[in-house]
C-alpha positions as CSV (number, residue, x, y, z in Angstrom):
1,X,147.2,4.3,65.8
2,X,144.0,4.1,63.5
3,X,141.8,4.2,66.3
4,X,140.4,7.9,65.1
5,X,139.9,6.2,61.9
6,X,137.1,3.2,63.3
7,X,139.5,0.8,62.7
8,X,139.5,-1.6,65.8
9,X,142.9,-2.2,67.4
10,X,142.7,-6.4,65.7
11,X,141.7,-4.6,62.6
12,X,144.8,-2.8,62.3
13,X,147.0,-6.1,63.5
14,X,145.6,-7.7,60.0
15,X,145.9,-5.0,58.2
16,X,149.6,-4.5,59.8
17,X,150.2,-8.7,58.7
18,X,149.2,-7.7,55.2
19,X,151.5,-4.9,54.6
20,X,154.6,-7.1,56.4
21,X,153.5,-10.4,54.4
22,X,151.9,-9.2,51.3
23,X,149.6,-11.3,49.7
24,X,148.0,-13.8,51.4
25,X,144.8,-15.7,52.3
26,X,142.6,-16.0,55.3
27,X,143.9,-19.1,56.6
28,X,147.9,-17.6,56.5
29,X,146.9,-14.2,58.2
30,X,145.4,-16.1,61.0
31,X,147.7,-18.3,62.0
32,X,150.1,-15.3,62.0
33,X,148.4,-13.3,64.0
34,X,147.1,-15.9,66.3
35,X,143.5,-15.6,65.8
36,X,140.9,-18.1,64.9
37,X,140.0,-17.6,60.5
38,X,136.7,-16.5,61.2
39,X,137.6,-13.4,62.6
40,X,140.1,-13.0,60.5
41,X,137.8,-13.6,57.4
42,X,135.2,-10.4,59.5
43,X,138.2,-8.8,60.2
44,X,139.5,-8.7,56.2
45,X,135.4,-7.7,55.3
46,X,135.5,-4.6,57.4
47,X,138.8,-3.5,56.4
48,X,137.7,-3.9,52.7
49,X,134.7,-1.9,53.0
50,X,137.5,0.7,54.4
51,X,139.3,0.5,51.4
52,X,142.5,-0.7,52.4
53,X,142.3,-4.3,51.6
54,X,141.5,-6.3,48.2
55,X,140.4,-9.1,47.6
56,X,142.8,-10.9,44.2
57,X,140.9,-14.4,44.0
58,X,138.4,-16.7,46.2
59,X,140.0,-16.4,50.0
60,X,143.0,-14.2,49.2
61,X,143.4,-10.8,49.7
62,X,146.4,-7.9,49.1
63,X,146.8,-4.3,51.0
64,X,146.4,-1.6,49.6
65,X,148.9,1.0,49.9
66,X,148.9,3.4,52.7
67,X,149.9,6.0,50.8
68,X,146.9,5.9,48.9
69,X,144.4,3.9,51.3
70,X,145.0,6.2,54.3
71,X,144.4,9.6,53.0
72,X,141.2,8.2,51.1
73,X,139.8,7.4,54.5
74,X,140.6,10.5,56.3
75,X,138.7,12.6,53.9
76,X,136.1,10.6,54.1
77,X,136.0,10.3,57.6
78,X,136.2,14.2,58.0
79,X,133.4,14.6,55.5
80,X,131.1,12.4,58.1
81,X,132.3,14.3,61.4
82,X,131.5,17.9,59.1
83,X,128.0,15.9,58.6
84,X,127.5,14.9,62.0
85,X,128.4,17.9,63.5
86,X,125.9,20.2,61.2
87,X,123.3,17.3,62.6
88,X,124.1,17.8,66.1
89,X,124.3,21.6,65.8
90,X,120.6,21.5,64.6
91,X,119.6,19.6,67.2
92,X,121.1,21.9,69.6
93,X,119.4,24.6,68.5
94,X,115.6,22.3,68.6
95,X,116.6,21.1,71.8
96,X,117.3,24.7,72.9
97,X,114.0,25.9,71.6
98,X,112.4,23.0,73.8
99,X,114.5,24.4,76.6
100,X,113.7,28.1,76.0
101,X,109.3,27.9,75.4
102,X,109.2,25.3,78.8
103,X,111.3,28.3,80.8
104,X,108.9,30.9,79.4
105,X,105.8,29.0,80.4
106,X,107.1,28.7,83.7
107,X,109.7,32.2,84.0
108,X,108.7,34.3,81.2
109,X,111.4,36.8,82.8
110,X,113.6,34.2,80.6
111,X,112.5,36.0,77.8
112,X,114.0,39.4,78.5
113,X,118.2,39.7,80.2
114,X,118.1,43.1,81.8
115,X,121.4,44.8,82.7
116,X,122.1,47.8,84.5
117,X,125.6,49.8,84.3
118,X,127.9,51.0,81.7
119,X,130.6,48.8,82.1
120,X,128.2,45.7,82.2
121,X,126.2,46.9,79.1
122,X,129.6,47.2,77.2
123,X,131.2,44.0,78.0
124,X,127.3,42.1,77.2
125,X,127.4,44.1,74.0
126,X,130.8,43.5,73.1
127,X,130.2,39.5,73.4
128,X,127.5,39.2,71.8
129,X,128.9,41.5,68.6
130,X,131.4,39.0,68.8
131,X,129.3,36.0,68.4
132,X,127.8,37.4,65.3
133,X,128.0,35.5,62.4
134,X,125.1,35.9,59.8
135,X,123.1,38.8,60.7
136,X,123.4,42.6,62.1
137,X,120.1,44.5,61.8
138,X,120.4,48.4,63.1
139,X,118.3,51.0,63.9
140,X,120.8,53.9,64.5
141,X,120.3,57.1,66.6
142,X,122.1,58.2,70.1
143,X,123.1,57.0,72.6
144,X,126.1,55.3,71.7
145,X,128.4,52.9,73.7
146,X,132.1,53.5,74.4
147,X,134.7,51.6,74.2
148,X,137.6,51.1,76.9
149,X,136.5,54.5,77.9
150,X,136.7,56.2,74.8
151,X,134.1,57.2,72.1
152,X,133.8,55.4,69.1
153,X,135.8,56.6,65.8
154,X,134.8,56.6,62.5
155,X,138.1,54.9,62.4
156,X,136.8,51.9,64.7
157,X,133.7,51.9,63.3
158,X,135.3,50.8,59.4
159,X,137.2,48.3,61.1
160,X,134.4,46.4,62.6
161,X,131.9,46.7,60.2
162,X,134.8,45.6,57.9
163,X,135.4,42.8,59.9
164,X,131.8,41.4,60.2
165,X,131.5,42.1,56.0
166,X,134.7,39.4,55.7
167,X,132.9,36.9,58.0
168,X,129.6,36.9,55.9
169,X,127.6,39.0,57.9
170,X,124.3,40.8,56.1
171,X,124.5,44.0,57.4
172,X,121.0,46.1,57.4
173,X,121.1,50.0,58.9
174,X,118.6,52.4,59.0
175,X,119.7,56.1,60.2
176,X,118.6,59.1,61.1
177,X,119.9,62.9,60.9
178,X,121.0,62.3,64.4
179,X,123.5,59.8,63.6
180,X,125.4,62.0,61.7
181,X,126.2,63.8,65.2
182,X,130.3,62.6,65.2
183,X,132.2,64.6,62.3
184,X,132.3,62.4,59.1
185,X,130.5,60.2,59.7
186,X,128.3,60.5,57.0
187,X,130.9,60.0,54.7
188,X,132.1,56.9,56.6
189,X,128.8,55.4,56.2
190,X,128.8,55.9,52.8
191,X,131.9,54.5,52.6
192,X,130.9,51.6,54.7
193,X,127.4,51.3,52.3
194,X,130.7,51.1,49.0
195,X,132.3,48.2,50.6
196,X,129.4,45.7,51.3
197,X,126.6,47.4,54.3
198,X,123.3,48.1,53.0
199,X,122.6,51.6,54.6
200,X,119.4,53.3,54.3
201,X,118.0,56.9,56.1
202,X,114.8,58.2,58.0
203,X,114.6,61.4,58.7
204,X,113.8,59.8,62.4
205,X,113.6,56.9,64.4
206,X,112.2,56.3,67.7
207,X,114.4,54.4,69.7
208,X,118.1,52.6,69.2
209,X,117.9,48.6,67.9
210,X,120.5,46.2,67.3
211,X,119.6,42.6,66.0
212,X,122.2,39.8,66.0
213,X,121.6,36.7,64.1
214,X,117.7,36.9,64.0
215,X,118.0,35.2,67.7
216,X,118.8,38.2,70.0
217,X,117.8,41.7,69.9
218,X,119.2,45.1,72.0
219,X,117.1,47.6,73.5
220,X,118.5,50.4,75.8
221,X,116.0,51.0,78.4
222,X,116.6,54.3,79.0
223,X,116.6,56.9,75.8
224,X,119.2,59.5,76.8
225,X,122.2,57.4,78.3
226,X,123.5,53.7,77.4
227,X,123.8,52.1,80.7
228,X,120.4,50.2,81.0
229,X,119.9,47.6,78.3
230,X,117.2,44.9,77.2
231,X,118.2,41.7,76.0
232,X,115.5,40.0,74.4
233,X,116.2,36.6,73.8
234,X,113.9,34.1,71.0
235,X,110.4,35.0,71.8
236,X,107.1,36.3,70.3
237,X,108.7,39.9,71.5
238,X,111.6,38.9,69.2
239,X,109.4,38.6,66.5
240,X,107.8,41.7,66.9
241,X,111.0,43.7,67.2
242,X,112.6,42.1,63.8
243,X,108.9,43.0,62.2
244,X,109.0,46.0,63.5
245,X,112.6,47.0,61.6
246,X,111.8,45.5,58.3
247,X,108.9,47.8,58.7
248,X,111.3,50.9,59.4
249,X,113.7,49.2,56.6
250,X,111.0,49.5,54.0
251,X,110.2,53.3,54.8
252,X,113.7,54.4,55.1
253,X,115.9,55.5,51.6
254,X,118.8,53.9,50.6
255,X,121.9,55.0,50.7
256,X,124.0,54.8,48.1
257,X,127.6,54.1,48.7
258,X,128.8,54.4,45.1
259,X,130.4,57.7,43.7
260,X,128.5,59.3,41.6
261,X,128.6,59.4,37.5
262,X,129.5,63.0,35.8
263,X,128.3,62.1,32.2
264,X,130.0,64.3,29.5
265,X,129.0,67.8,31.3
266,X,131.4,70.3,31.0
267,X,134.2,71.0,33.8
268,X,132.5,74.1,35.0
269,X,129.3,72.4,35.4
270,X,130.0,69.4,37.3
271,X,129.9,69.1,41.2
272,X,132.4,69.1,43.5
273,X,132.9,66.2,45.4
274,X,132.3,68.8,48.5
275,X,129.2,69.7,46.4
276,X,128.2,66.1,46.0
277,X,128.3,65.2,49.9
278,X,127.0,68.1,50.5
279,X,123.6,67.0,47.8
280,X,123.4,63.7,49.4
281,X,123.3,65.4,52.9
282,X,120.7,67.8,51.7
283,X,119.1,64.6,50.7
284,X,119.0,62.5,53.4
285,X,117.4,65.1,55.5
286,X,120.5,66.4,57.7
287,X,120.1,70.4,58.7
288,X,122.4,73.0,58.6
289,X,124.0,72.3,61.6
290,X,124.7,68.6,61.2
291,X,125.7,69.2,57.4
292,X,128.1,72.1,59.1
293,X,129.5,69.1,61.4
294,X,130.1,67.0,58.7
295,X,132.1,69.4,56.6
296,X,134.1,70.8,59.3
297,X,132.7,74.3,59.0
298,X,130.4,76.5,60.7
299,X,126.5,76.1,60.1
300,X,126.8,79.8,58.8
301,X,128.9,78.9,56.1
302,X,127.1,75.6,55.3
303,X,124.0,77.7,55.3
304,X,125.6,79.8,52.6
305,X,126.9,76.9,50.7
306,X,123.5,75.3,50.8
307,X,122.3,78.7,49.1
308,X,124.9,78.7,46.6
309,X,124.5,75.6,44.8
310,X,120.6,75.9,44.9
311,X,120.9,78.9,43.2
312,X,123.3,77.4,40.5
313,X,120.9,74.7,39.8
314,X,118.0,76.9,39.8
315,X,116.3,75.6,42.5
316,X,114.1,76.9,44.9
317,X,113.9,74.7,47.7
318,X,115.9,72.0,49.2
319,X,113.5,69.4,47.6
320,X,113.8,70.6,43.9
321,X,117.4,70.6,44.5
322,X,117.7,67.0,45.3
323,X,115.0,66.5,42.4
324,X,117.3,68.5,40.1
325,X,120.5,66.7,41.3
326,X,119.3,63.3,40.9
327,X,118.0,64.2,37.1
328,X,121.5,65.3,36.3
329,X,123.0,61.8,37.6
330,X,124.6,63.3,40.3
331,X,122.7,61.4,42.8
């Protein structure tokens, strides 16, 4: 029964004699358990290193109780499978570096997983966003994958950032005006930047990038659909393409997920919260016509919204308006 424990099948037959006799010496416990007293004696050693035997005097020993010997043991015991696991897990990953530079020397198409096919880009996608569990780097822009048929939400989207932010995941995005192409989504990213991802803008980016763990990265081949994709596996091109965003990540403006602070301005002088996302928009370098997406409305009447509050805050261009809203605290 304390097999899983290390303790040998005789071991637990002393240790079984103890509890049933009580106190005893080496001599008694062998003879009732039939074995010669040396072993016995090795037998009483190893189970006293275990904690649940003490020795009382010169050759005599007591148990202790299970109660409290048992439970000692199993935590300990746990603590060194927790230890050799983490051991063996690191060595998995050397021994699967080995692996990975021999195949490159000899296959360097190792290095790269090409797919081809909508349904076979979602389901590779959709494992290894799965499988994430310290790292998400994006560069965002179109194309975008679908799930089960159906476009993503900003709905969907909040739950599974969400659920990566619970797990620990370090979430890194850089966007670009042409992410905010689904209605609200703007908001939703800054709502997504208020509960724990670190968003940032460009007013471009060249091409879609996801990178998972620091170990794999995803690059759609082809730039106007999403059913050709690169999987680049641990590799000098690896390297390259997780340089390559932290070079993007630097560039790019963060995007703050926090509302913003009113001070003690009058009523009729502070911003709508329409007004507000409608600044950060302005801001972030969306035009008329994604800022009109974002609010619901047409571009003509974003256009004249744009015009309004510039004018209220005495600004001339879209640039002194941002200036001025960010001197006021707004931003």
């Amino acid at each position: 029964m304390l097999g899983a424990l290390g303790i040998s099948e005789f071991d637990e037959r002393v240790y079984r004699a103890l509890l049933d006799q009580g106190e005893r010496t080496v001599t008694e416990i062998a003879a009732w358990a039939g074995a010669p007293p040396s072993r016995t004696r090795h037998a009483m050693t190893r189970l006293m290193a275990l904690g649940l035997v003490r020795r009382v005097a010169t050759g005599r020993y007591q148990p202790v109780r299970p109660q409290d010997a048992v439970p000692a043991l199993i935590n300990r015991r746990r603590l060194e499978m927790e230890a050799a696991f983490t051991q063996a897990g690191g060595a998995v990953d050397d021994l699967a570096q080995v692996y990975r530079a021999a195949r490159l020397r000899t296959d360097p198409s190792d290095m790269v997983e090409v797919l081809s096919g909508r349904d076979a880009v979602n389901r590779r996608v959709e494992e290894l966003t799965r499988s994430v569990t310290t790292h998400m780097w994006v560069l965002d822009r179109p194309p975008y994958l679908w799930a089960n048929g159906q476009p993503d939400t900003n709905e969907t989207e909040i739950a599974t950032t969400l659920g990566m932010i619970r797990r620990g995941v370090e979430i890194r995005s850089v966007y670009c005006p042409e992410s905010m192409h689904r209605p609200g989504r703007f908001e939703t990213v800054r709502r997504l930047a208020a509960i724990g991802e670190q968003a940032r803008m460009l007013p471009s980016l060249p091409f879609k990038l996801r990178i998972m763990d620091q170990r794999v990265a995803l690059v759609p081949l082809v730039g106007g659909v999403y059913d050709s994709l690169a999987v680049v596996h641990p590799s000098g091109l690896l390297d390259a393409l997780m340089e390559l965003f932290d070079a993007y990540w630097e560039r790019a403006e963060p995007l703050a997920g926090a509302a913003a602070a009113h001070g003690d301005q009058p009523d009729d002088e502070r911003p709508s919260e329409e007004d507000l996302l409608l600044l950060r928009m302005l801001k972030a370098g969306l035009k008329d016509q994604a800022i009109a997406r974002q609010l619901g409305v047409s571009a003509r009447t974003a256009t004249r919204r744009i015009s309004t509050i510039m004018t209220r805050m005495g600004a001339e261009t879209r640039f002194q308006a941002g200036v001025e809203a960010a001197a006021r605290g707004w931003l």
